[in-house]
C-alpha positions as CSV (number, residue, x, y, z in Angstrom):
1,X,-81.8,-45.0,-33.8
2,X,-79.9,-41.7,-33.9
3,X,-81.0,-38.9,-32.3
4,X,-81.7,-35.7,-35.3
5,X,-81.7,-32.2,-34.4
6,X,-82.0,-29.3,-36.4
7,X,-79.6,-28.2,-38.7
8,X,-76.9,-25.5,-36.8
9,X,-77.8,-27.2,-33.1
10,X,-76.4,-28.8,-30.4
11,X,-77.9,-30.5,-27.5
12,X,-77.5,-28.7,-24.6
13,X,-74.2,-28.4,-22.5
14,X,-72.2,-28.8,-25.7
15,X,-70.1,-25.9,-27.3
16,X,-70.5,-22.3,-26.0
17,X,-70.7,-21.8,-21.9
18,X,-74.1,-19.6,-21.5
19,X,-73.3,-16.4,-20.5
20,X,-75.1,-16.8,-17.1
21,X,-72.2,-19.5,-16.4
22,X,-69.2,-17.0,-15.4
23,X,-69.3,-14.8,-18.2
24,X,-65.7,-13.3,-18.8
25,X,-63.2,-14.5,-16.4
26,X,-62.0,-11.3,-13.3
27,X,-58.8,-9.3,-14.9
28,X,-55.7,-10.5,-12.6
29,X,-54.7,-8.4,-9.8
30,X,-51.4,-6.1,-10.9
31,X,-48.4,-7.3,-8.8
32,X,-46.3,-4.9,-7.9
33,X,-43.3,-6.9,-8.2
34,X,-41.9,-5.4,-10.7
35,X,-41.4,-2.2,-8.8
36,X,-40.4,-3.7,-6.1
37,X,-37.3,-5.4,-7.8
38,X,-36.6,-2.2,-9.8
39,X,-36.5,-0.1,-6.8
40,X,-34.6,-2.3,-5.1
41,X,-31.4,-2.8,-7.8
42,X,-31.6,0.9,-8.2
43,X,-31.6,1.4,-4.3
44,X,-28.1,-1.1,-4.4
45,X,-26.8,1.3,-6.8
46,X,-27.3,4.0,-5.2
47,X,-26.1,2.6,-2.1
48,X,-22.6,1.8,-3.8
49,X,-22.3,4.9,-4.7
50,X,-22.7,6.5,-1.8
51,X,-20.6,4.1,0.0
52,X,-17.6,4.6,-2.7
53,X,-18.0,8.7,-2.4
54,X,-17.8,8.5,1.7
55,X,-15.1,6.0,1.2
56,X,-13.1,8.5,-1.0
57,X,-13.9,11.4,1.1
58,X,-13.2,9.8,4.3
59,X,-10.3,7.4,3.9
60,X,-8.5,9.3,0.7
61,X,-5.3,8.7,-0.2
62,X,-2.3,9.9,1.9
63,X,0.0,10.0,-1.4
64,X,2.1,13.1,-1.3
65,X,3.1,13.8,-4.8
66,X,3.1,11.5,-8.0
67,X,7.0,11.4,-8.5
68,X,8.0,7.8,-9.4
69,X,9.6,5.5,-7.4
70,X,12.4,3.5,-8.5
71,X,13.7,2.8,-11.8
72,X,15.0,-0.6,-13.0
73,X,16.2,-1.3,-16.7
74,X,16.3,-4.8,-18.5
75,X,17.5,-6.0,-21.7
76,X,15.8,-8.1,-23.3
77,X,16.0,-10.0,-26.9
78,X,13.8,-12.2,-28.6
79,X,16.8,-15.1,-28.6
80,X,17.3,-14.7,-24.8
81,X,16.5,-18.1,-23.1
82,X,15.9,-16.9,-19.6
83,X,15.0,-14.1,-17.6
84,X,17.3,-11.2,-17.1
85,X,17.6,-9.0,-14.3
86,X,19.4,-5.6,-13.4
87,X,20.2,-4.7,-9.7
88,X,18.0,-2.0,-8.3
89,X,19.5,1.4,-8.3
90,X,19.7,2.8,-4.8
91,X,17.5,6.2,-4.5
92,X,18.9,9.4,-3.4
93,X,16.7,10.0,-0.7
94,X,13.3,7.9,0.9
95,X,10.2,9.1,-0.6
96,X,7.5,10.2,1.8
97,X,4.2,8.2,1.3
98,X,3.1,5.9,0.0
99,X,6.0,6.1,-2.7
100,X,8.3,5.1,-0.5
101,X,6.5,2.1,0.4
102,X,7.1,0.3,-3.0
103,X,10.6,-0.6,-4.1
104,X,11.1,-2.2,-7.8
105,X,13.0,-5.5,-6.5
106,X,13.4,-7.1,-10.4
107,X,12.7,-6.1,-13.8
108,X,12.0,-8.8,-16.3
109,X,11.0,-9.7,-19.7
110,X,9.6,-13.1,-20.2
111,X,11.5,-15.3,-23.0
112,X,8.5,-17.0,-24.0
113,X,5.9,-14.5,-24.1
114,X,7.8,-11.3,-24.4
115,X,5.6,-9.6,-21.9
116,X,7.4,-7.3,-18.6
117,X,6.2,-7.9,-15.3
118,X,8.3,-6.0,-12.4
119,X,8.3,-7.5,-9.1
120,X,7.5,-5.4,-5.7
121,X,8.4,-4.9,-2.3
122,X,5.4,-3.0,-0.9
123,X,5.7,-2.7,2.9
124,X,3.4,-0.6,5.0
125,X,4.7,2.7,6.3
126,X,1.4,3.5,7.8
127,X,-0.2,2.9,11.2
128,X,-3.5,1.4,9.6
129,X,-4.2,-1.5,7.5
130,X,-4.2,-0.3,4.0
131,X,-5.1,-1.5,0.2
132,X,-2.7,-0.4,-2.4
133,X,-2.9,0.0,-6.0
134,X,0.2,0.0,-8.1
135,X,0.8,1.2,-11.5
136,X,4.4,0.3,-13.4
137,X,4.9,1.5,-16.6
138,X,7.8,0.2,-18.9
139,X,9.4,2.4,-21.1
140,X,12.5,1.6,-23.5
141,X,15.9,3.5,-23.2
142,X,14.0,6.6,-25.2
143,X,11.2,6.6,-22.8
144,X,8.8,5.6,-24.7
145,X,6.0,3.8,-22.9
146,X,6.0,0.2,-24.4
147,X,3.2,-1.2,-21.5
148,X,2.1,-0.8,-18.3
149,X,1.2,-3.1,-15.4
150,X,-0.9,-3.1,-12.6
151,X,-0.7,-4.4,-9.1
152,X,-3.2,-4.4,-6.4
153,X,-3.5,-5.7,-2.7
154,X,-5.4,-5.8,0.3
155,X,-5.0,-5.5,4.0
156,X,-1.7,-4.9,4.5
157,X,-0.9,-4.4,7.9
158,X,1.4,-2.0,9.6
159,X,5.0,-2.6,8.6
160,X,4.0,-5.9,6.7
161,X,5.9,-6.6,3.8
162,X,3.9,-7.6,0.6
163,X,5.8,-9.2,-2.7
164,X,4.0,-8.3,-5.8
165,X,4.4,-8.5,-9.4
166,X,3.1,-5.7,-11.8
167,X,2.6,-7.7,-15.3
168,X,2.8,-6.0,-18.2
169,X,0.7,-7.6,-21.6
170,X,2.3,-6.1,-24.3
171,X,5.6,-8.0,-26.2
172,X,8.5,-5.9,-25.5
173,X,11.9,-6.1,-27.3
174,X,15.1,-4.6,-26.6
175,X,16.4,-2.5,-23.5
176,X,13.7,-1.4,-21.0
177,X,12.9,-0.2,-17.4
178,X,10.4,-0.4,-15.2
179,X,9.1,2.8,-13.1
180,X,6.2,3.2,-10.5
181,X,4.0,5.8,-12.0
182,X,1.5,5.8,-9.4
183,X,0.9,4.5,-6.0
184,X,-2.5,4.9,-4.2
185,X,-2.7,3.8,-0.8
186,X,-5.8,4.0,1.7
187,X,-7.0,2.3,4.6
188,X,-8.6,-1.3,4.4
């Protein structure tokens, strides 16, 4: 014995909810979340910036002029099996700031990749801790620029002695030197 109903029904309960059962379902509340994590990246942003604009206001560089430091020449060939090195020449006269704090202590040319690096002496002349940033370039014997390197460091204290290397990344063949273009020194 089945149960018949009429052609395009259903017993009641199946299919379609009544509309006196909930109807359409409340719209989600809007989350603000979205602002909230955009407004607080851009407010990070904003802080670093601030922070680096006092920072370059207030601490600045004490570098007098932008007159290289020492100068160091190399010669290197593609058949050379080690390193080479060339004494540093001795300057005519100490440079003021923070200039004088680097000294060009080797100039090299690495057999196997060809690239320059120049090794530092950076010693605080300063009475504060300081960072410095360090740019060598090297230039072959008609000064042309061939590369440049960079070296940076932190926290130096007063009259603390720092050895560095400025590493170039460009193959370099033949005679070179090595000068400090630029030294930037400010306190830590």
């Amino acid at each position: 014995m089945s149960q018949q109903y009429p052609q395009n029904q259903q017993p009641q309960g199946w299919g379609q909810q009544p509309p006196q059962w909930g109807g359409q379902p409340p719209a989600p509340k809007k989350s603000s979340a979205g602002k909230v994590v955009g407004f607080g990246c851009l407010g990070a942003v904003a802080l670093l910036v601030v922070l680096g604009v006092a920072g370059a206001v207030l601490g600045g560089t004490d570098s007098g002029d932008d007159a290289g430091g020492g100068v160091l020449e190399v010669t290197a060939s593609p058949s050379a099996g080690a390193k080479e090195k060339a004494p540093a020449p001795a300057l005519k006269k100490e440079e003021d700031g923070p200039e004088g704090d680097v000294k060009i202590t080797a100039c090299e040319v690495n057999s196997t990749t060809q690239w320059p690096s120049a090794s530092l002496d950076v010693t605080n002349r300063s009475s504060k801790d300081s960072n410095y940033i360090i740019s060598v370039e090297f230039v072959d014997k008609d000064g042309t620029r061939l590369g440049e390197g960079t070296a940076a460091l932190n926290n130096l204290a007063p009259d603390q002695v720092s050895k560095e290397t400025a590493q170039g990344l460009t193959q370099v063949e033949g005679k070179i030197s090595c000068r400090v273009t630029k030294v930037t020194r400010y306190a830590s």
